[in-house]
C-alpha positions in Angstrom: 77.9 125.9 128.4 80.0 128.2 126.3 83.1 127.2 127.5 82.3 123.7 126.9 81.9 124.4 123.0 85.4 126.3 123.4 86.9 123.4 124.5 85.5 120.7 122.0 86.1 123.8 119.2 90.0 123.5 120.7 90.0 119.8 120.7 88.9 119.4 117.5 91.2 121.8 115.6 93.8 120.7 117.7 93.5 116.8 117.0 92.3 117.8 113.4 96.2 120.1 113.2 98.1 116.9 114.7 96.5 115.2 111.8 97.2 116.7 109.3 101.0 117.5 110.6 101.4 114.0 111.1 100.5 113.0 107.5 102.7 115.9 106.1 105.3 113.8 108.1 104.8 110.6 106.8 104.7 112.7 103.0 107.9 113.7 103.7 109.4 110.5 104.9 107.7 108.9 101.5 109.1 111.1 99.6 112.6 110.7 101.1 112.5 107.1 100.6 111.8 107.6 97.0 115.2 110.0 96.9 116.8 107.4 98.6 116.0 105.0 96.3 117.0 106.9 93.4 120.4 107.2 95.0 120.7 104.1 96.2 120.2 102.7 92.2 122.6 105.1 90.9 125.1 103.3 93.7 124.0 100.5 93.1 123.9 99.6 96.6 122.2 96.3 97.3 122.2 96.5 101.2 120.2 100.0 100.6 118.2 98.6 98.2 117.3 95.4 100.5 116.5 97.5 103.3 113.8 100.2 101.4 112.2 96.6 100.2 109.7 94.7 101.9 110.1 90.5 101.0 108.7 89.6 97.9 108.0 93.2 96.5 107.2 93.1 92.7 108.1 95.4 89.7 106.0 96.0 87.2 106.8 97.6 83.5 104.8 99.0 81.1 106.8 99.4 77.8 105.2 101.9 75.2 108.0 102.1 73.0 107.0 98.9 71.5 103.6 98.4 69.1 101.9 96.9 70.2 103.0 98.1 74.4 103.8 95.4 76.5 104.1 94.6 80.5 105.7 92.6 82.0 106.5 91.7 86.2 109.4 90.5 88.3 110.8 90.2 92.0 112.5 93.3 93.3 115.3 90.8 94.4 115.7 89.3 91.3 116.8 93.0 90.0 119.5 93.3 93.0 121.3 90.5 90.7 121.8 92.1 88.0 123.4 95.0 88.5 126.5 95.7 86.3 129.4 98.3 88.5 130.2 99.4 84.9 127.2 100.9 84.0 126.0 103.8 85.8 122.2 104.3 86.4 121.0 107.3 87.1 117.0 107.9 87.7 115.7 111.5 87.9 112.3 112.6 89.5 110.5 115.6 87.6 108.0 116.0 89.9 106.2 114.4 93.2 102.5 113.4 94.1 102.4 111.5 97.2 99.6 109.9 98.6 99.2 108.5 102.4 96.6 107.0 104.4 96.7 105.0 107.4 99.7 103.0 106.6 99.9 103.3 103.4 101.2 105.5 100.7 101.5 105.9 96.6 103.9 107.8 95.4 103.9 109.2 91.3 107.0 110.3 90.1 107.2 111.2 86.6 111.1 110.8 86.2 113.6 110.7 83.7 116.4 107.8 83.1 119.8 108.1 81.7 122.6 105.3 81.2 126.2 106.2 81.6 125.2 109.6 81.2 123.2 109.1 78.0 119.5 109.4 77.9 117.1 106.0 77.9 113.9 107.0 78.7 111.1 109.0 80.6 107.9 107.7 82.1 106.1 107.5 85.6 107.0 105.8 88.4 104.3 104.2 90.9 105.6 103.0 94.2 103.3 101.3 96.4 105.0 101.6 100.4 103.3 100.2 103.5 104.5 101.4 107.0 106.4 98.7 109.4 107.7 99.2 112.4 107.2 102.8 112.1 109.3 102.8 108.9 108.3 103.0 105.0 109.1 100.2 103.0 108.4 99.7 99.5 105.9 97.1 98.7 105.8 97.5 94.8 106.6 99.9 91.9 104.6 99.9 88.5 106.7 102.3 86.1 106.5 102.9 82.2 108.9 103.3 79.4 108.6 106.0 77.0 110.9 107.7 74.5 109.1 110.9 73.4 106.7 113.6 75.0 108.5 113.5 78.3 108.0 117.1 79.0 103.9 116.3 79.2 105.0 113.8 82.2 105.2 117.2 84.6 102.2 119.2 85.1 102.5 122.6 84.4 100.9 125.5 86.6 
């Protein structure tokens, strides 16, 4: 009889280990796909860009530099026109939170954005990814623009 709770004990921390390994997996591969993201933008490489997005993924902004703050939504693809090769994007993350369960994941990435090397704005980033095929791919992103307080965006220990 002892032996038998040994070997459910064993079972159980060993399913409960592969668990918890496997979503520290799928963390990691979020968060790579939000680096590769990033870089992707600053490229401005469209056939990157495509492939991270899943069809008809939407963008969502919240804009409190304006009084009163506004929102507004687009199509991810609709952004993959507009790119300009002159000006030079560049997106930083401050910090990671990521989020994954069964398929799913939510990423929060307070970041900070510069244009041709000058700063725009700061503000958090929420992407929204789904698993496909064994793959991430981003279903949404929510993000706002702010001008001021963007060292409060990082939590401090």
């Amino acid at each position: 009889m002892l032996n038998k709770f040994f070997l459910l004990v064993f079972l159980w921390v060993g399913f409960n280990g592969l668990a918890q390994e496997t979503m520290l997996t799928d963390q990691a591969e979020v968060k790579n796909k939000v680096n590769a993201f990033f870089t992707a933008l600053e490229k401005q490489d469209t056939l990157i860009l495509k492939n991270l997005w899943f069809g008809e993924g939407q963008v969502w902004t919240i804009n409190n530099t304006t009084s009163p703050m506004t929102h507004s939504m687009r199509f991810f693809k609709d952004d993959l026109k507009s790119f300009d090769p002159k000006t030079i994007l560049q997106e930083r993350a401050l910090d990671y939170e990521i989020k994954v369960h069964k398929g799913m994941a939510m990423a929060w990435i307070p970041y900070d954005f510069h244009i041709n090397g000058e700063f725009s704005h700061c503000g958090v980033d929420i992407f929204s990814l789904i698993k496909i095929d064994n793959d991430w791919k981003f279903i949404s992103a929510s993000y706002t623009v702010e001008k001021t307080e963007c060292d409060d965006l990082v939590a401090k220990p």
